[in-house]
Backbone as JSON, one array per atom type, in Angstrom:
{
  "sequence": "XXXXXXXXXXXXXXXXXXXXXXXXXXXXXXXXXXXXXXXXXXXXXXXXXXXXXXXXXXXXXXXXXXXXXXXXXXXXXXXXXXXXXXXX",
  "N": [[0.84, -1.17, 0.0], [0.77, 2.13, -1.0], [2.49, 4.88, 0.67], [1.02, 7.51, 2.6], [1.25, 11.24, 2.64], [1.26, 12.48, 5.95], [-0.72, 15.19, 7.11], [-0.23, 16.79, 8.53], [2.53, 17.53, 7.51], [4.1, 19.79, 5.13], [4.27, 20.96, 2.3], [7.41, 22.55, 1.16], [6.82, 24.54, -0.94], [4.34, 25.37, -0.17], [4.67, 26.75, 2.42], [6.26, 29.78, 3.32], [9.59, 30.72, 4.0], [10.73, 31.36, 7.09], [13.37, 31.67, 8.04], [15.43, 32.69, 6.61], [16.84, 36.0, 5.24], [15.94, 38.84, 4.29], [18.41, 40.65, 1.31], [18.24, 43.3, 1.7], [16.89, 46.48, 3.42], [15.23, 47.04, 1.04], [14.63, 45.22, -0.47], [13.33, 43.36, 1.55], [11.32, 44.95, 2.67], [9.88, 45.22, 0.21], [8.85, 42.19, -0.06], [7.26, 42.19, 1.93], [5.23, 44.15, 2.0], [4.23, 42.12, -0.85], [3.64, 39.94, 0.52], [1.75, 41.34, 2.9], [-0.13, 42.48, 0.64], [-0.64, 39.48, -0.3], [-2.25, 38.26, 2.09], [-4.26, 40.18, 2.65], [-5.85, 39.99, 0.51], [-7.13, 37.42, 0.83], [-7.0, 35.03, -0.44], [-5.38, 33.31, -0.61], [-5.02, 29.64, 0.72], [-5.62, 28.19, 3.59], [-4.05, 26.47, 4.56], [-1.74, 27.92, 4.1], [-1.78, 30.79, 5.47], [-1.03, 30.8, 7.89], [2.06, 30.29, 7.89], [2.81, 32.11, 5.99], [1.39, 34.74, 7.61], [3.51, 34.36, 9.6], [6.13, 34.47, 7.98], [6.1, 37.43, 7.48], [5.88, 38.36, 10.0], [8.59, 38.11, 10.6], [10.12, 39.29, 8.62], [8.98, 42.04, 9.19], [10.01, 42.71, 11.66], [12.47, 42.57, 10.94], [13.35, 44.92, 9.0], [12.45, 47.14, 10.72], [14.56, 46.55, 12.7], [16.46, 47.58, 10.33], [15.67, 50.16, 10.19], [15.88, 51.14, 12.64], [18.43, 50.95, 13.22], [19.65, 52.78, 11.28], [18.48, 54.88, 12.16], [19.93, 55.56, 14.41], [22.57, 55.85, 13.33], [22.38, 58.5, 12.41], [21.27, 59.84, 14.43], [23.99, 59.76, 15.73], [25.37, 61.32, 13.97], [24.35, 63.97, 13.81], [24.69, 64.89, 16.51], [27.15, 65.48, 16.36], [29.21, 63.84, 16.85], [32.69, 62.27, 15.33], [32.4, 59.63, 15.33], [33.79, 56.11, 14.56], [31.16, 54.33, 13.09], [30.16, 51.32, 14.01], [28.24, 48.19, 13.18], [25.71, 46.6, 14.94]],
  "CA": [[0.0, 0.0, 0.0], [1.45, 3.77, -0.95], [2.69, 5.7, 1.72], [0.04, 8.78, 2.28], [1.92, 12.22, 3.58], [0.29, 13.11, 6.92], [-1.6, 16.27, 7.11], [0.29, 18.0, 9.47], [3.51, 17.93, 6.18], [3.74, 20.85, 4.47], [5.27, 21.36, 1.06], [8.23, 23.78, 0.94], [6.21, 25.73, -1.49], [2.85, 26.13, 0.97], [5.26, 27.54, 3.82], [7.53, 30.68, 3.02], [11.14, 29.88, 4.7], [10.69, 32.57, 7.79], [15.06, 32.02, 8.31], [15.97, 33.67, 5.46], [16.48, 36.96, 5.25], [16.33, 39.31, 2.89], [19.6, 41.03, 1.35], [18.27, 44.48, 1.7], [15.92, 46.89, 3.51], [14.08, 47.42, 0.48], [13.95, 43.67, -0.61], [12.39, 42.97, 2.96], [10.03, 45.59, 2.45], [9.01, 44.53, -1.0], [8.34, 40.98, 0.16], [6.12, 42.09, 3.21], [4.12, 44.67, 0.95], [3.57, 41.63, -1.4], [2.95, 39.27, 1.65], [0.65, 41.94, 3.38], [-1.45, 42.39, -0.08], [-1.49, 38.23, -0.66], [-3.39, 37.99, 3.17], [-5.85, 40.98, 2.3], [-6.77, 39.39, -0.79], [-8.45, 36.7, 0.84], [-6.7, 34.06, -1.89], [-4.46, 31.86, 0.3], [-5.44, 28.98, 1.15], [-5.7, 28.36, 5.04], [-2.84, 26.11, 5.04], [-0.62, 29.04, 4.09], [-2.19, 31.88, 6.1], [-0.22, 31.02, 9.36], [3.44, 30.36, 7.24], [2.3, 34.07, 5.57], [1.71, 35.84, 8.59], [4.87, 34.36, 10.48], [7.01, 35.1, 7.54], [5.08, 38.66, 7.55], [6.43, 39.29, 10.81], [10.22, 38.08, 10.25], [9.82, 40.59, 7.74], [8.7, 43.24, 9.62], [11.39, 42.59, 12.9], [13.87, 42.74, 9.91], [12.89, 45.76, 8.55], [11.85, 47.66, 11.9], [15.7, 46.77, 13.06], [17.54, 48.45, 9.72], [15.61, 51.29, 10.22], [16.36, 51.72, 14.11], [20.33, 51.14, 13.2], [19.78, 53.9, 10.26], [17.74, 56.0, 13.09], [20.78, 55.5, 15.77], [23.45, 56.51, 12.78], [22.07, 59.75, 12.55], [21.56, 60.41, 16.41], [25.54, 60.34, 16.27], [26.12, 62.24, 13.05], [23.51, 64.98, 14.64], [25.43, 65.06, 17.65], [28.65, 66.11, 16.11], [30.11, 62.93, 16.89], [33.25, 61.82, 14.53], [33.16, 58.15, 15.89], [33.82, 54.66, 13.85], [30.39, 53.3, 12.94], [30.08, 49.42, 14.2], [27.24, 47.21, 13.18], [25.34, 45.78, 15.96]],
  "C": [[0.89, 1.24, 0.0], [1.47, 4.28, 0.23], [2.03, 7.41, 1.26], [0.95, 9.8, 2.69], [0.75, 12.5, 4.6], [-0.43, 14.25, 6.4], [-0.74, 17.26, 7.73], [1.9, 18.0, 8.15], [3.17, 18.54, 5.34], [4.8, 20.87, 3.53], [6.3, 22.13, 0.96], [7.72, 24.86, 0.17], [4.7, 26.57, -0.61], [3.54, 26.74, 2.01], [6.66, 28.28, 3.81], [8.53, 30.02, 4.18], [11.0, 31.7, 5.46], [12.23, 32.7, 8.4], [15.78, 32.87, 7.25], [15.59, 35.06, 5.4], [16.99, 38.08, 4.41], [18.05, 40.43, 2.79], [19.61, 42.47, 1.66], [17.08, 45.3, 2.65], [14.49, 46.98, 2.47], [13.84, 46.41, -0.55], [12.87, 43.17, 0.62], [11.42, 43.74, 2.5], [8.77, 45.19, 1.33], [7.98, 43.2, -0.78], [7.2, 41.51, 1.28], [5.42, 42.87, 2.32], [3.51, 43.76, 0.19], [2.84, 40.31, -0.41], [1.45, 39.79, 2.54], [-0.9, 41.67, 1.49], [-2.19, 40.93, -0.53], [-2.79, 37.86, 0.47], [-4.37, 38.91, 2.75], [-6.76, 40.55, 1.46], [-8.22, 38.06, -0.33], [-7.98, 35.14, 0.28], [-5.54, 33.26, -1.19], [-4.84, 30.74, 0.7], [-5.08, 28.62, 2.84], [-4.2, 27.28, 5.44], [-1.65, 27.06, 4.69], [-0.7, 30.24, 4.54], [-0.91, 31.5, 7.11], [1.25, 30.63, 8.55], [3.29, 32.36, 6.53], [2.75, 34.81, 6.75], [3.09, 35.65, 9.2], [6.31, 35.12, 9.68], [6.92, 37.03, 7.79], [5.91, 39.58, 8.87], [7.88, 39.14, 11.31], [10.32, 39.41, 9.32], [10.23, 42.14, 8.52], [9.69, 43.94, 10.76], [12.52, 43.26, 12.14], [13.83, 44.14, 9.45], [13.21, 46.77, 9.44], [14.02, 48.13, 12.83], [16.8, 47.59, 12.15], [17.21, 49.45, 10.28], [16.11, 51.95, 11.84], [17.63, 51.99, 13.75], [20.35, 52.66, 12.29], [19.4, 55.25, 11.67], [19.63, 56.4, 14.0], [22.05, 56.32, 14.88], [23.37, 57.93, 12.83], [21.93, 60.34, 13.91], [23.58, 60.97, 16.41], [26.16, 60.97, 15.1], [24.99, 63.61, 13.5], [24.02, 65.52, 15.92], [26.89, 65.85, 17.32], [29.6, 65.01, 16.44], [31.12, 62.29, 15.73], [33.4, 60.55, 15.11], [33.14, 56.81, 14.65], [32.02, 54.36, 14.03], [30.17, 52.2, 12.87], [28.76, 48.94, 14.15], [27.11, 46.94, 14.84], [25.0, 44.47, 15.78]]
}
């Protein structure tokens, strides 16, 4: 008798990959703009709503953190500070 896949196994294509992350602020962004408009639509099927939203809010973490580091650069070029800029 064929081996069935459970139910609870999900395709790699029904469940975005929420470790990956994008190469750019405004790749991340892109993807959550087209992530946000696939959930509004309505047109997902329910096994890819909750992979959606989770990616959705990797996304958004990702995103949320360039812009703080961009925010924090400027705090110390506003300040008059000449210091080395280090990633966090």
């Amino acid at each position: 008798m064929p081996k069935v896949p459970s139910p609870s196994t999900s395709s790699p294509a029904a469940t975005p990959d929420t470790g990956t992350l994008p190469a750019s602020y405004e790749a991340g962004l892109q993807e959550l703009e087209q992530l946000v408009a696939e959930l509004e639509s309505g047109q997902l099927p329910l096994d890819q709503l909750l992979g959606s939203y989770q990616r959705g809010a990797v996304l958004l973490a990702f995103c949320r953190d360039k812009l703080q580091a961009v925010e924090d650069q400027i705090k110390v070029l506003d300040a008059g500070s000449l210091k080395v800029w280090t990633a966090e």
